[in-house]
BAVO-732684 format. One line per field, with one value per residue: residue number from 1; residue in one letter; x, y, z of N, C-alpha, C in turn. Coordinates in steps of 0.2 Angstrom, whole numbers, plus 5000, padded with zeros to 4 digits. Layout:
<recs>
nr: (NUM:...) .
rest: (a:...) .
n_xx: (X:...) .
n_yy: (Y:...) .
n_zz: (Z:...) .
ca_xx: (X:...) .
ca_yy: (Y:...) .
ca_zz: (Z:...) .
c_xx: (X:...) .
c_yy: (Y:...) .
c_zz: (Z:...) .
</recs>
This chain:
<recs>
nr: (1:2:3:4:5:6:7:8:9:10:11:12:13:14:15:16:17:18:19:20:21:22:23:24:25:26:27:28:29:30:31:32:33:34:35:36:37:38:39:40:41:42:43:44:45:46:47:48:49:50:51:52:53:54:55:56:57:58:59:60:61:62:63:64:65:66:67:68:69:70:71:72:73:74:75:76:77:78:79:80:81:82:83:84:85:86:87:88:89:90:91:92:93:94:95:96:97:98:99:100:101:102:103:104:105:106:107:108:109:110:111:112:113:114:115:116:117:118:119:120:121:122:123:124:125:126:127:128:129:130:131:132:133:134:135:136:137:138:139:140:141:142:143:144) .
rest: (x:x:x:x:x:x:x:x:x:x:x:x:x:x:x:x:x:x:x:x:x:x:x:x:x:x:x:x:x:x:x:x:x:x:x:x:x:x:x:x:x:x:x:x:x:x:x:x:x:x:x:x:x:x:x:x:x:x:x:x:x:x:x:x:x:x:x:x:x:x:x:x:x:x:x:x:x:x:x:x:x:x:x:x:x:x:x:x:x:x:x:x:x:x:x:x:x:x:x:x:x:x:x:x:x:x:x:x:x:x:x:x:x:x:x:x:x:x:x:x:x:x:x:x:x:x:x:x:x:x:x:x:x:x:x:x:x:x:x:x:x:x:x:x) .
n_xx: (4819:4821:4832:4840:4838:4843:4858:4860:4861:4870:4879:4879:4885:4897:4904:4909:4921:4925:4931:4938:4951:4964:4977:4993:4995:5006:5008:4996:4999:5012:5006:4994:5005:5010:4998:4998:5009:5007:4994:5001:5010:5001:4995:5005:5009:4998:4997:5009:5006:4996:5003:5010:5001:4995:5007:5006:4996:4996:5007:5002:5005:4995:4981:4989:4989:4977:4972:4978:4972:4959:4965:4972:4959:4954:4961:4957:4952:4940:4934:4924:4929:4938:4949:4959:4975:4976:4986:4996:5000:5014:5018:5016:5020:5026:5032:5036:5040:5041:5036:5021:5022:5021:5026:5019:5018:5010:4999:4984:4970:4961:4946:4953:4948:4943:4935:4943:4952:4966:4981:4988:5004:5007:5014:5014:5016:5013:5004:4999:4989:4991:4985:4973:4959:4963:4971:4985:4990:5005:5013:5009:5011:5006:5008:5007) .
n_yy: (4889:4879:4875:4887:4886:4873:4877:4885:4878:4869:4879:4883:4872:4871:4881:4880:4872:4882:4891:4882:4881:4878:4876:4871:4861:4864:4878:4885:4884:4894:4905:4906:4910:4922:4932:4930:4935:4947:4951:4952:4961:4972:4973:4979:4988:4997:4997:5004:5017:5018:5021:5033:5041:5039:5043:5056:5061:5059:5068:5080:5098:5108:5098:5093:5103:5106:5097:5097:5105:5100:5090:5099:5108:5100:5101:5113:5124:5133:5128:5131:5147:5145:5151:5149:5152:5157:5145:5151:5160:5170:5164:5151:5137:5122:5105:5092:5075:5065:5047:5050:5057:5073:5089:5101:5117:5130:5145:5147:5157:5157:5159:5158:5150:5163:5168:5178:5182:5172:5170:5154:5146:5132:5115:5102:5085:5073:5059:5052:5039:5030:5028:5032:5043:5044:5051:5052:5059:5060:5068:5082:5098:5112:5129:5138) .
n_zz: (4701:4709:4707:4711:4725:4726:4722:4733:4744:4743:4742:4755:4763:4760:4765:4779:4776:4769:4776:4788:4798:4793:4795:4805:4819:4824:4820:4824:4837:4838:4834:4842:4855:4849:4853:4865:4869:4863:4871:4885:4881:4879:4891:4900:4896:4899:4912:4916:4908:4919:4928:4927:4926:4940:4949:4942:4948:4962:4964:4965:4970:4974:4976:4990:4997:5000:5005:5019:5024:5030:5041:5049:5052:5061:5072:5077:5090:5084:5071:5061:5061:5051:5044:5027:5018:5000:4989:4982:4989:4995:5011:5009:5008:4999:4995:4986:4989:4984:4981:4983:4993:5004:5011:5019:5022:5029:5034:5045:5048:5062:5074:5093:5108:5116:5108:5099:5086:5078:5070:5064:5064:5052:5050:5040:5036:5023:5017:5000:4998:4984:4969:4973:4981:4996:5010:5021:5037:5043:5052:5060:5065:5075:5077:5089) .
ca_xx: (4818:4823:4840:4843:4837:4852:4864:4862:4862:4876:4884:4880:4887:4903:4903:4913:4926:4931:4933:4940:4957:4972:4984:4997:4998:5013:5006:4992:5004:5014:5000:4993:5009:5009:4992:5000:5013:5003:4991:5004:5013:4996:4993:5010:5009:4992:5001:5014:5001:4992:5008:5011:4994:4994:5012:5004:4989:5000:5012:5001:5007:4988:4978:4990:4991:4971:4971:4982:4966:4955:4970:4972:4951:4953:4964:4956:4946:4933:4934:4920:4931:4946:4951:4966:4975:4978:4992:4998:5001:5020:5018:5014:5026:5023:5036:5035:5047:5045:5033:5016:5022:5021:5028:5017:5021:5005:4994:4975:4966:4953:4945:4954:4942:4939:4933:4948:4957:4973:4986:4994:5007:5006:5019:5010:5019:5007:5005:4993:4988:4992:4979:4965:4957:4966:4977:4984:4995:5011:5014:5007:5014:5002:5013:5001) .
ca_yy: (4890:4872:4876:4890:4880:4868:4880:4888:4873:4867:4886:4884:4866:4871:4886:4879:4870:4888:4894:4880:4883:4872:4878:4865:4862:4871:4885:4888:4885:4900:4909:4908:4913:4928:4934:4930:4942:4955:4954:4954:4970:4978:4974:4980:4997:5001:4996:5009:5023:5020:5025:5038:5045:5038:5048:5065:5062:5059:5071:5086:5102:5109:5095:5092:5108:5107:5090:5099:5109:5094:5089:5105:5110:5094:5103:5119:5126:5135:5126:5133:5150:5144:5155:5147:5158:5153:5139:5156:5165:5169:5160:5143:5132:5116:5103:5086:5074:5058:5041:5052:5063:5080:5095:5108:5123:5137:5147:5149:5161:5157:5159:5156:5148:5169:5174:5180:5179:5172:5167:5149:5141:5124:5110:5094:5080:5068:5054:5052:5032:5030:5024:5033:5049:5044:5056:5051:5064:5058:5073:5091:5102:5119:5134:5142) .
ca_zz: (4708:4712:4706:4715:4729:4727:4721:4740:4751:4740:4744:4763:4765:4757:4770:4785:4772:4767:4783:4791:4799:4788:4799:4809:4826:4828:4817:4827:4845:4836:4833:4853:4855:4848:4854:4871:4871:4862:4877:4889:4881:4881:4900:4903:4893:4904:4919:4914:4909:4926:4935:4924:4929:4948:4951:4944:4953:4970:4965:4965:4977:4975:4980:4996:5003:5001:5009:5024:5029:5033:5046:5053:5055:5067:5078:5080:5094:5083:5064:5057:5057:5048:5036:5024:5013:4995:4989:4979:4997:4999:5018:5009:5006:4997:4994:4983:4993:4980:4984:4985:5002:5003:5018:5018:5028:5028:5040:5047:5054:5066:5084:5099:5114:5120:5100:5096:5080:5080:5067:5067:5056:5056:5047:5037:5030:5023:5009:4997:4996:4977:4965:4979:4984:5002:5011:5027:5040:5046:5055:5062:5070:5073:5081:5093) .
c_xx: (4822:4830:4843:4843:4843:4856:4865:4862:4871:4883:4887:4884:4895:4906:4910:4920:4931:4935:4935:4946:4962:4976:4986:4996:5002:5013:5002:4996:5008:5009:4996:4999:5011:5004:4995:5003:5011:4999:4995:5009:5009:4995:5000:5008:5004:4992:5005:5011:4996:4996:5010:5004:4993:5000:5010:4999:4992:5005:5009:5001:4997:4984:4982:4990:4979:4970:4972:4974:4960:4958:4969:4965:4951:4956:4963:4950:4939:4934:4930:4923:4935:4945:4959:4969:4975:4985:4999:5003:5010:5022:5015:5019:5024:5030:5037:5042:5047:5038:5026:5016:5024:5022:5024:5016:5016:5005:4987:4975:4962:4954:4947:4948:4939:4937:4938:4953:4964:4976:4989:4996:5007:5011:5013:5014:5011:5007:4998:4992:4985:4988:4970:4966:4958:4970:4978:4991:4999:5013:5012:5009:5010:5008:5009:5005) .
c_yy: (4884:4870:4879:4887:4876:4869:4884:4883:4869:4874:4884:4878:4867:4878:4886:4874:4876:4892:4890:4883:4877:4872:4872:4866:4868:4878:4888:4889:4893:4905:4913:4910:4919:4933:4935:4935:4947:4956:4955:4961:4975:4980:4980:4989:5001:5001:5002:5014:5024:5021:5029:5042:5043:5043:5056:5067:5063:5065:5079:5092:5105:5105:5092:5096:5110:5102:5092:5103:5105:5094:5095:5110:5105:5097:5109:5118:5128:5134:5129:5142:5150:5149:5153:5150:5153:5149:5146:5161:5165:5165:5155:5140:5124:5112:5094:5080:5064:5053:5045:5056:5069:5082:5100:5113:5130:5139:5145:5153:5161:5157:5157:5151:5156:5172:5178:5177:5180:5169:5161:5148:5134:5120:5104:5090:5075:5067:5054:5043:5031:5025:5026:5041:5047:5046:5053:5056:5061:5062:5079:5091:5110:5124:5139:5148) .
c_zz: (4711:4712:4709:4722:4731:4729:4732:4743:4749:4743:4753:4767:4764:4762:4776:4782:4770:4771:4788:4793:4797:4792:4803:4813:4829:4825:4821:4835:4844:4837:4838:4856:4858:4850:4860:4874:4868:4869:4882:4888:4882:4886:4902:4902:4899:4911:4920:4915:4916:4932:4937:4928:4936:4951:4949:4949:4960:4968:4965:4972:4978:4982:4989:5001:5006:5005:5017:5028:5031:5040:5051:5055:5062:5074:5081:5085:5089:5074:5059:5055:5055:5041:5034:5018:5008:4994:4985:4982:4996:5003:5015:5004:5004:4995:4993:4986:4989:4984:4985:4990:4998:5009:5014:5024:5028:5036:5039:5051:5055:5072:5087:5105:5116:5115:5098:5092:5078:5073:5068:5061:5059:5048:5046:5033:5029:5017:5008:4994:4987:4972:4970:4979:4991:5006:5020:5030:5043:5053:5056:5067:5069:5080:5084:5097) .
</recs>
């Protein structure tokens, strides 16, 4: 017992001798280096990929033409009956202009001020703040 005893303090002492690092100065300088520019090509790559995915995100005609109906409820007299057709509609025009902005050209139908239901077309440029669920309107135009 009193040898195995030994033989392991003898193991465990010898321990951080095996695992020292031998390496040179300029070996380990190399070394950090290398570590450096792998993290900086990682950063970069994921940089890359979140612009890749921040430009589909902004460049979607769906979510813009749905965004447009937020804008243009603000401008009706009676919002609560907005009826907006589908993005699929003939009469909606969608059009991806590059940097996140979007022209979208549809209709609504809802109440007048006398309860009468009326048609409007209405025009929307509006950007989408990249890297966010922020949409801001540049321009509307409702054709009454």
């Amino acid at each position: 017992m009193i040898v195995y005893t030994f033989g392991f303090l003898i193991l465990l002492s010898l321990l951080p001798q095996i695992f020292q690092d031998n390496s040179t100065p300029e070996q380990r300088a190399k070394n950090e280096e290398r570590r450096t520019a792998r993290l900086a090509e990682e950063a970069k790559q994921e940089a890359e990929e979140k612009a890749i995915a921040d430009e589909k995100t902004c460049s979607n005609d769906v979510t813009a033409f749905v965004m447009t109906q937020g804008f243009i409820e603000k401008k009706l007299k009676s919002p609560a009956t907005a009826k907006f057709p589908s993005i699929s509609d003939e009469n909606v025009k969608t059009k991806y202009l590059g940097d996140c902005t979007h022209e979208v050209l549809a209709y609504v139908d809802s109440q007048n001020s006398f309860g009468a239901l009326i048609r409007t077309r209405y025009y929307v440029k509006l950007q989408n703040i990249k890297g966010t669920d922020d949409w801001i309107a540049s321009k509307i135009m409702l054709d009454e």
